[in-house]
C-alpha atoms as one frame of an Amber mdcrd trajectory, in Angstrom:
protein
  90.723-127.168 -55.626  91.862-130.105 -57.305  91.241-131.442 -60.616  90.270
-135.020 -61.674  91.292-134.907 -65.096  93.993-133.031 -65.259  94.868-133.807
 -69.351  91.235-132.160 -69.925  92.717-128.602 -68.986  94.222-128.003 -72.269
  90.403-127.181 -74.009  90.662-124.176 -72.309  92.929-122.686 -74.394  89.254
-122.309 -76.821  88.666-119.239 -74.813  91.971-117.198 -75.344  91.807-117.945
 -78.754  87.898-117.632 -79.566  89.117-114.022 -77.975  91.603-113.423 -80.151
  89.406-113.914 -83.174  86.643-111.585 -81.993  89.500-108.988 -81.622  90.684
-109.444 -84.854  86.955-109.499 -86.458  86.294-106.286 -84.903  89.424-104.660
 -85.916  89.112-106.164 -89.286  85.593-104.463 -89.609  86.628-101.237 -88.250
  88.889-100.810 -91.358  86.545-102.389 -94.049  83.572 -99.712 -92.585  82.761
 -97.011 -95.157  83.384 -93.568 -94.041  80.997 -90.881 -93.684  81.493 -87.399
 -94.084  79.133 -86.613 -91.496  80.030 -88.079 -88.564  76.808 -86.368 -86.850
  74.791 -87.499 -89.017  75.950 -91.229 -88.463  75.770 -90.773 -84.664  72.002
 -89.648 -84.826  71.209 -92.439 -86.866  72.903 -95.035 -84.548  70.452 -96.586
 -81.777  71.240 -95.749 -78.654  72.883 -97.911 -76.480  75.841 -98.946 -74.167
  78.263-100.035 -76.157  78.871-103.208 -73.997  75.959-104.204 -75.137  77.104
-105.267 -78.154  79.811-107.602 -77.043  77.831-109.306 -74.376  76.500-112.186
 -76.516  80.217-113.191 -77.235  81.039-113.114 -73.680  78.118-115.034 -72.402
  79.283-117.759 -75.146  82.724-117.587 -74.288  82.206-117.948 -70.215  79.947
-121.306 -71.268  82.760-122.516 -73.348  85.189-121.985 -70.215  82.936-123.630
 -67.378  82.374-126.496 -69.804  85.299-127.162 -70.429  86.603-126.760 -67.254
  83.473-128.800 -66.100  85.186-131.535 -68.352  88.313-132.105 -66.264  85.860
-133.144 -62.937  87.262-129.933 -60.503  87.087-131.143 -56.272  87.044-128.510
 -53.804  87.295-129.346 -49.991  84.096-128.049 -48.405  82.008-128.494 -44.912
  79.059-130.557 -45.197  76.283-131.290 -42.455  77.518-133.720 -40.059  73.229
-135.432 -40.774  74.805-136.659 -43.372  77.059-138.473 -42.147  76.957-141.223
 -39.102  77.995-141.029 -35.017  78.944-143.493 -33.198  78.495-143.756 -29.595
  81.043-145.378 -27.560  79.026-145.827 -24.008  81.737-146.997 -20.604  79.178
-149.761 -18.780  82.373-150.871 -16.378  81.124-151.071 -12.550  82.686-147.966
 -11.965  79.754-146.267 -13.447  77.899-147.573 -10.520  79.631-145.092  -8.648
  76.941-142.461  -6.920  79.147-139.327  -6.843  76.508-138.304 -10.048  72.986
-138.518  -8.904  71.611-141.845  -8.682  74.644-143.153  -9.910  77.312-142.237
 -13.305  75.262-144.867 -15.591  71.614-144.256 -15.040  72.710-140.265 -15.785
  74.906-141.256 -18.916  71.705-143.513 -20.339  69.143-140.005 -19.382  71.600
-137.716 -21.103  72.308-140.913 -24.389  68.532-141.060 -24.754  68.230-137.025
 -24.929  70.934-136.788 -27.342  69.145-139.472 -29.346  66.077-137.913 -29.377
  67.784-134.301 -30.356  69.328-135.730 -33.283  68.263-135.285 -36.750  66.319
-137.757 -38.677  68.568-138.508 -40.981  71.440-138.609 -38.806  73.111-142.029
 -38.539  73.889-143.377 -35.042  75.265-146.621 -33.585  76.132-148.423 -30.395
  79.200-149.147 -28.458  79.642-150.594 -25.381  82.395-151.397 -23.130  83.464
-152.865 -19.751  86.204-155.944 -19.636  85.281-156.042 -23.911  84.069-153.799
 -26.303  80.784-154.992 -28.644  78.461-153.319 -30.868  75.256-153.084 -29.334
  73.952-151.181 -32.089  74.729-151.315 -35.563  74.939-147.440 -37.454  71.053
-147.050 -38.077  68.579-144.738 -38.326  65.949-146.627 -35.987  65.675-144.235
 -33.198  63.290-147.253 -31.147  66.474-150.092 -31.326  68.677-147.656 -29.930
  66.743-146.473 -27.361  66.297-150.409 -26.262  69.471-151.102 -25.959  70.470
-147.850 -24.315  68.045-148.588 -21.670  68.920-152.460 -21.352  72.905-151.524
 -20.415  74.389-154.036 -17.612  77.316-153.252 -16.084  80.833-155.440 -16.323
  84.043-155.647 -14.745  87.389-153.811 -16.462  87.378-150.918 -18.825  89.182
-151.189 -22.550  88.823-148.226 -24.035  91.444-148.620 -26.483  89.227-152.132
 -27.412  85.847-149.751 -28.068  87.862-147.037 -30.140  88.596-150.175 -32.608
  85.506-151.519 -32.324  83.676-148.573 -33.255  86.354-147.675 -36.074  84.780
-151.368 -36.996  81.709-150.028 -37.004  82.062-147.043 -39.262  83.721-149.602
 -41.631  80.826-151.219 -42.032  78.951-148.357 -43.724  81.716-146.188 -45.219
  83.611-148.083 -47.675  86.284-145.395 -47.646  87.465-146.167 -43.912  89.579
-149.799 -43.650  88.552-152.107 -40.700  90.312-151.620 -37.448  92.311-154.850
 -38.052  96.091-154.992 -38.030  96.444-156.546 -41.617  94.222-153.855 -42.790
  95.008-150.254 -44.107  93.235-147.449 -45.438  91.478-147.922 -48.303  93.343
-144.423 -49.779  95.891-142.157 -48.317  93.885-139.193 -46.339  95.777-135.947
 -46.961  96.765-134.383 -43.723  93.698-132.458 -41.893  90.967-134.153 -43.787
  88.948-136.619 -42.002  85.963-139.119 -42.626  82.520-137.465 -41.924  81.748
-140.028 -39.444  82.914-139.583 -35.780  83.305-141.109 -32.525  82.083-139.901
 -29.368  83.383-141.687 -26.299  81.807-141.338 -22.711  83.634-142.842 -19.936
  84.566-142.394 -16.324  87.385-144.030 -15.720  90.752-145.597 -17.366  92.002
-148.314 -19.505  92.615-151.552 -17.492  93.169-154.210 -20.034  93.554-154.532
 -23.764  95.586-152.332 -26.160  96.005-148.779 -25.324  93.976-145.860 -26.132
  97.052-144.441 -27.822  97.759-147.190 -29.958  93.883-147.235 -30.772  94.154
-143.590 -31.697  96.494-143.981 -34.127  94.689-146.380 -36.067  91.523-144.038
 -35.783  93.387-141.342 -37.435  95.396-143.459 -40.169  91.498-143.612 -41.355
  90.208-140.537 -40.899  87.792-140.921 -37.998  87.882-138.330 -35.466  87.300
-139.506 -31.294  85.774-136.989 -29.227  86.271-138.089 -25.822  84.054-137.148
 -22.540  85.274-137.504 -18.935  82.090-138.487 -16.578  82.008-138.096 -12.767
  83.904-136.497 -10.354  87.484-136.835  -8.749  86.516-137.493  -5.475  83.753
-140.815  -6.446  82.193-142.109  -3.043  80.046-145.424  -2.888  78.929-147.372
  -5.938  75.331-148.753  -5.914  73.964-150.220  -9.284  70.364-151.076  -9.387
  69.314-154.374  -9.821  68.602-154.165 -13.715  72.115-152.663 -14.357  73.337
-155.380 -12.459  72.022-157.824 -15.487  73.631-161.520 -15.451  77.084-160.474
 -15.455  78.062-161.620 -12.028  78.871-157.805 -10.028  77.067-158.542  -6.892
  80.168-157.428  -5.171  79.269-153.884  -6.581  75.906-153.571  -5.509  74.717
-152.282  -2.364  77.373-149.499  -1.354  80.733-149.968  -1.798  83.060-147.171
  -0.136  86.425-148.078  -0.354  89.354-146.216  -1.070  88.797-144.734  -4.737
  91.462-145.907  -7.349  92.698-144.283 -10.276  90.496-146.444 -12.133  87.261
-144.327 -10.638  88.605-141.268 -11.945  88.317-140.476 -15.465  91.995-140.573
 -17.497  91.701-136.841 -18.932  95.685-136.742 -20.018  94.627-140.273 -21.920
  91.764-138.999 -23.132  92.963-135.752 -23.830  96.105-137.162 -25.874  93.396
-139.265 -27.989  91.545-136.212 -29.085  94.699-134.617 -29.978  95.677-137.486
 -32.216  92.576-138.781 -34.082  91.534-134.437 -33.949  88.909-134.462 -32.150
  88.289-132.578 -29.096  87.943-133.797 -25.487  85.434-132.587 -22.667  85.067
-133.106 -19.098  81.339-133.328 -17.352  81.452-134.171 -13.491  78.019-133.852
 -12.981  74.501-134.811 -15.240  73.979-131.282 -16.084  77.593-131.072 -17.698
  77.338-133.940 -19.367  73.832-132.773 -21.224  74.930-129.489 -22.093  78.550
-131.501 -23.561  76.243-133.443 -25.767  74.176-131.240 -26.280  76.484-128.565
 -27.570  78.632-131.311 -29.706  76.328-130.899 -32.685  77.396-127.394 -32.485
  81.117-128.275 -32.245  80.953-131.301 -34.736  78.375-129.693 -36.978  80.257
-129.833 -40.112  82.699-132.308 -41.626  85.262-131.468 -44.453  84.737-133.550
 -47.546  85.814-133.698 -50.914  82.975-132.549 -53.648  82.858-132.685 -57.059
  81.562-129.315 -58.668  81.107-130.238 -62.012  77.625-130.274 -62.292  77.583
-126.523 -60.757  79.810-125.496 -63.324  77.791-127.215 -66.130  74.269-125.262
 -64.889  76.245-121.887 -65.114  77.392-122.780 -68.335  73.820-123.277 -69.385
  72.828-120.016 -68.036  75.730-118.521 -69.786  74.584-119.953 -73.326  71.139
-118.849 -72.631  72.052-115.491 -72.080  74.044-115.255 -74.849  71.226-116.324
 -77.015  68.364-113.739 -75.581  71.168-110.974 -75.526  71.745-111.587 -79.102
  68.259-111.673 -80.099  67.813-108.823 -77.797  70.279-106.533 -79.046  71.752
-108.102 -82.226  75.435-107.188 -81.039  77.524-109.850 -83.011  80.126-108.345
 -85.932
């Protein structure tokens, strides 16, 4: 727990001394009381009751003095919160190695199928944006709640030449920028908006699908360390297998960019950069604390994002609880007051 206003603390010395009073009252009243000569007598004439009873109003009135005043001085405690309230951004690989057919029809048509499920899956309120990236990394999608834009532009995704996914980690840490005013912009001139105490994270996150490795751009280690100097958590996915055979996009991934030379069946050799970069990918997960996952086929990769919800389904965040310690101190004061009434148990 931490405390907001620390110099407020001191009003909770009230309690110890309202205590000492009572203590003193009853002892005071104990020696002022006439005594009887028979004691039985006194005893039978005494209602019957527990002899708590008697000192609960004071401690009812004391407790709503304490979580007042400790109320006062704005108490935080670190605590999970639902990660619907908070935004994920999806950072979607649309370099022509996804045209490879290794995943049935090919490792982009099954990453938009399993996108759009995990979409669809996704709680209302849930925020969710966009990124894609080939040669460059854009926001397709701003974070928003409209289910029907993202679906668009998940199924309008052409494919391009290179993969930079150092470039989309940035980008998307732009993108959570954007809506969290707590978590600096990507740029080098910028830094976190306030230190981030080690372990605690912003509640939005990053997941990032691709199949292959960085070609161009700054690294994905250098982009991890700016995503954790803010807080944002990547959790990257390896798509497709290690052993990739032809590559055939259709002719609506193809799009304008210019990749006939991927379409119809290529079957060379497969490079490195057809194979998904798990130590890279791995090491990113590790830095920015996230986690990272491997699907090789379709199936994989829907029960990955399916199951992430699960995995990511809570975010630690800093609350405030002085409002919950302001209702208990109501309840205290209002038990105090029917207790008293109840069973007249002040000195």
């Amino acid at each position: 727990m931490t405390i907001l206003w620390p110099l407020v603390l001191p009003a909770l010395l009230v309690v110890p001394a309202a205590i000492a009073y009572y203590v003193w009252l009853l002892r005071r009243r104990r020696r002022q009381a006439v005594r009887f000569s028979d004691v039985a007598l006194v005893r039978a004439a005494a209602p019957r009751r527990a002899p708590w009873r008697r000192h609960a109003p004071f401690a009812l009135l004391v407790a709503a003095i304490g979580l007042l005043a400790l109320a006062a001085a704005r108490p935080q405690i670190t605590a999970d919160v639902p990660v619907s309230r908070s935004a994920v951004i999806v950072a979607l690989d649309v370099s022509g190695s996804m045209c490879a057919t290794d995943v049935e029809p090919n490792r982009l048509a099954a990453a938009q199928n399993a996108v759009r499920d995990f979409i669809g899956k996704q709680d209302s309120s849930t925020t969710i944006g966009l990124v894609v990236f080939s040669g460059f990394a854009q926001v397709a999608v701003a974070p928003t709640q409209d289910r029907e834009a993202l679906l668009r532009a998940v199924d309008g995704l052409t494919t391009g030449r290179g993969t930079t996914i150092g470039a989309a980690i940035l980008k998307s840490v732009d993108a959570i920028s954007e809506i969290d005013p707590d978590v600096a912009p990507a740029n080098p001139g910028a830094a976190p908006l306030r230190p981030r105490e080690p372990g605690t994270y912003a509640p939005e996150i990053v997941v990032l699908l691709t199949d292959g490795a960085n070609t161009r751009g700054i690294s994905p280690q250098e982009a991890a360390q700016t995503a954790a100097a803010r807080g944002v958590r990547v959790y990257p996915i390896g798509f497709g297998t290690r052993n990739p055979t032809s590559m055939v996009c259709t002719a609506s991934q193809l799009g304008a960019t210019g990749n006939e030379g991927w379409f119809g069946g290529y079957t060379g050799g497969a490079g490195s950069y057809l194979v998904a970069d798990e130590s890279t990918l791995r090491e990113v997960a590790e830095t920015t604390g996230g986690e990272y996952f491997a699907a090789a086929d379709a199936g994989e990769l829907q029960t990955v994002l399916d199951d992430l919800p699960q995995t990511v389904a809570t975010q630690r965040e800093d609350l405030e609880i002085s409002v919950w310690l302001v209702g208990l101190a109501v309840l205290a004061l209002a038990g105090s007051v029917w207790a008293a009434a109840r069973w007249t148990a002040f000195p």
